[in-house]
Every structure is written in structure tokens, then in C-alpha cells.
C-alpha positions as CSV (number, residue, x, y, z in Angstrom):
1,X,-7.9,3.1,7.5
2,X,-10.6,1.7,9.1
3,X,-11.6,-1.8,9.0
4,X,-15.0,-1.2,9.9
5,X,-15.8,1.3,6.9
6,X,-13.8,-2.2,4.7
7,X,-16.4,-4.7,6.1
8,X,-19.4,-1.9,5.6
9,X,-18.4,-1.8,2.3
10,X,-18.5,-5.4,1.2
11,X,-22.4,-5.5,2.2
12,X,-23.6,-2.6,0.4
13,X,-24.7,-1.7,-3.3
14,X,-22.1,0.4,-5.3
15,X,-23.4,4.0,-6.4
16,X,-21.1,3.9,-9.5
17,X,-18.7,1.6,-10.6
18,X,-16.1,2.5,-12.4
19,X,-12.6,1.6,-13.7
20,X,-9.7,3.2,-11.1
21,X,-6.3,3.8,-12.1
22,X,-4.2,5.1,-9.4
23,X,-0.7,6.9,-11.4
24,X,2.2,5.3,-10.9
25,X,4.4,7.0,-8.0
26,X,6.5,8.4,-10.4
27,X,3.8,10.3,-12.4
28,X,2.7,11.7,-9.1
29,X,0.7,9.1,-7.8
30,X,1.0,7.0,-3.9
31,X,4.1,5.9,-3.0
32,X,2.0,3.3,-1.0
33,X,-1.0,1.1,-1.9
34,X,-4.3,1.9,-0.6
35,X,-6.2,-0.2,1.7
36,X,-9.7,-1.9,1.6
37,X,-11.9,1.0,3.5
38,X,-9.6,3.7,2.0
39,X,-11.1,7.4,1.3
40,X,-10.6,10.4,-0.7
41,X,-12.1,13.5,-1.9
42,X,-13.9,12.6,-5.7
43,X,-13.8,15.9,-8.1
44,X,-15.4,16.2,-11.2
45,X,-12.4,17.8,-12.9
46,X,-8.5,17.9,-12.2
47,X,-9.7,21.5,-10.6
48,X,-9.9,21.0,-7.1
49,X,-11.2,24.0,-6.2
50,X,-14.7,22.9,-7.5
51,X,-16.9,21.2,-4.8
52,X,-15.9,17.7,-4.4
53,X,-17.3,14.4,-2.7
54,X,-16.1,12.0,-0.2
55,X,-15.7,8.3,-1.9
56,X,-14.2,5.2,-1.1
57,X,-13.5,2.3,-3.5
58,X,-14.7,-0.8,-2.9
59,X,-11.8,-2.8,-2.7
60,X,-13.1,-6.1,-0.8
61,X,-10.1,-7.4,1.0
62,X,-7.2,-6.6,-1.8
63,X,-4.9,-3.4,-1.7
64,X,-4.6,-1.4,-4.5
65,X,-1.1,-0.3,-5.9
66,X,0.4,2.4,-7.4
67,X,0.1,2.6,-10.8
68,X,-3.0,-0.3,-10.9
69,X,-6.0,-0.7,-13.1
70,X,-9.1,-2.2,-11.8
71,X,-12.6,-2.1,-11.9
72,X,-14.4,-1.5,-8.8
73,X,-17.3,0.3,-7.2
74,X,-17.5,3.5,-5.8
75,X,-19.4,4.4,-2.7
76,X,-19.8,8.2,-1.4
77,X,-20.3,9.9,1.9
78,X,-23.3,11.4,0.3
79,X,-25.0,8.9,-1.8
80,X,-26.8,9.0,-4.6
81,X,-26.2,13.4,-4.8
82,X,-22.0,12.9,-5.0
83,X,-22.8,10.0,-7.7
84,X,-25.2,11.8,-9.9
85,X,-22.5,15.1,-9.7
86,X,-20.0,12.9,-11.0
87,X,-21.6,11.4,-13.0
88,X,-21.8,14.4,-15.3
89,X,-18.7,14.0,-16.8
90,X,-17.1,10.7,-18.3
91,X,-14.2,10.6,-15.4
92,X,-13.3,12.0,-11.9
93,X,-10.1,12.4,-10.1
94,X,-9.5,11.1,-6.5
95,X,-7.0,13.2,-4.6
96,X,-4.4,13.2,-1.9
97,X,-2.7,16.1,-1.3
98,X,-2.6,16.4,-4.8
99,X,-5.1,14.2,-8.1
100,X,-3.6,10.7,-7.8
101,X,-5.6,8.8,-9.9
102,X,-8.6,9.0,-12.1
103,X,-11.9,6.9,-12.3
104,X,-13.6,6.1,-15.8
105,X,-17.5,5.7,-15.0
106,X,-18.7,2.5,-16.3
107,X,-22.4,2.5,-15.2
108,X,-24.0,5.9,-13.8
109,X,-27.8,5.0,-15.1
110,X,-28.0,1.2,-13.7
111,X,-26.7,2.3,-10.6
112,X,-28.0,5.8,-9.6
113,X,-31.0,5.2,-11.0
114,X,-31.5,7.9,-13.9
């Protein structure tokens, strides 16, 4: 993970923050936390053979575990076009080799400007 992208994303604005909850190792989630400056693939549904976007959670300087709830920001590879995709539906799943977790959108207008 790089520390660069961790420190870039303490200094910017959020496109959409939202409440993460990774599963639990044992529902098919990480068997590891994920770092500050930590990336995934963002889809729209539990189908990942839909387009999906590049996003990384805005940690600041705290892991997240397996199996944690926590509200956070969200930024994307792509701005303001992955946030307003996503933003289409109520959640979106992050994925790993397979969906580990799941992202309730808490604030799509105040933050992608709609």
C-alpha cells in the first residue's frame, strides 16, 4: 500500500462518504486489515461483471479490520464520474478477488454536487 496515496488522502475532499463494513473473514471477507491508502475496485452491484471504479477509503492513519463498521470517505481514481455511478444505487461493494465488503452512501448530493 502506498503511503503516499495515505498522506494524499488526508488533504483532499471526499467524493462520497459513506459507512464501510468489511465481512468478517469468516463470511468471506480479508483475513487481514486494510491499510490507510488501501484500494479496490467499487461496483454498483454484487455483479462484478458490470463496469466498476477504482476507490480508496479514507482511512487517515487507522487500519481497518475484518468484520469493522466505520464511517469514512470515499475517494475514486475517476472523480466525481465513479461517485455519481455509484451513487445510483443506495450501496456498493468493494472487492478482492471476490465482494468483501459493502459501503452504505451517506451523502451523494453534498458531496458530488447534484
Amino acid at each position: 500500500m502506498s503511503s503516499n496515496r495515505a498522506e494524499t488522502l488526508k488533504r483532499i475532499t471526499p467524493e462520497l462518504v459513506v459507512q464501510l463494513t468489511l465481512y468478517p473473514t469468516d463470511q468471506g471477507g480479508r483475513r487481514e486489515p486494510i491499510p490507510p491508502g488501501w484500494s479496490c475496485p467499487c461496483f454498483p452491484t454484487r455483479e462484478t461483471d458490470v463496469a466498476g471504479w477504482d476507490g480508496c477509503p479514507m482511512l487517515g492513519d487507522d487500519w481497518m479490520q475484518p468484520g469493522e463498521t466505520r464511517i469514512v470517505g470515499y475517494a475514486f481514481l475517476s472523480g466525481r464520474e465513479a461517485a455519481e455511478a455509484l451513487s445510483l444505487n443506495e450501496h456498493f461493494y468493494i472487492w478482492e478477488r471476490r465482494i468483501i465488503g459493502e459501503a452504505k452512501i451517506l451523502s451523494p448530493e453534498a458531496l458530488t454536487g447534484r
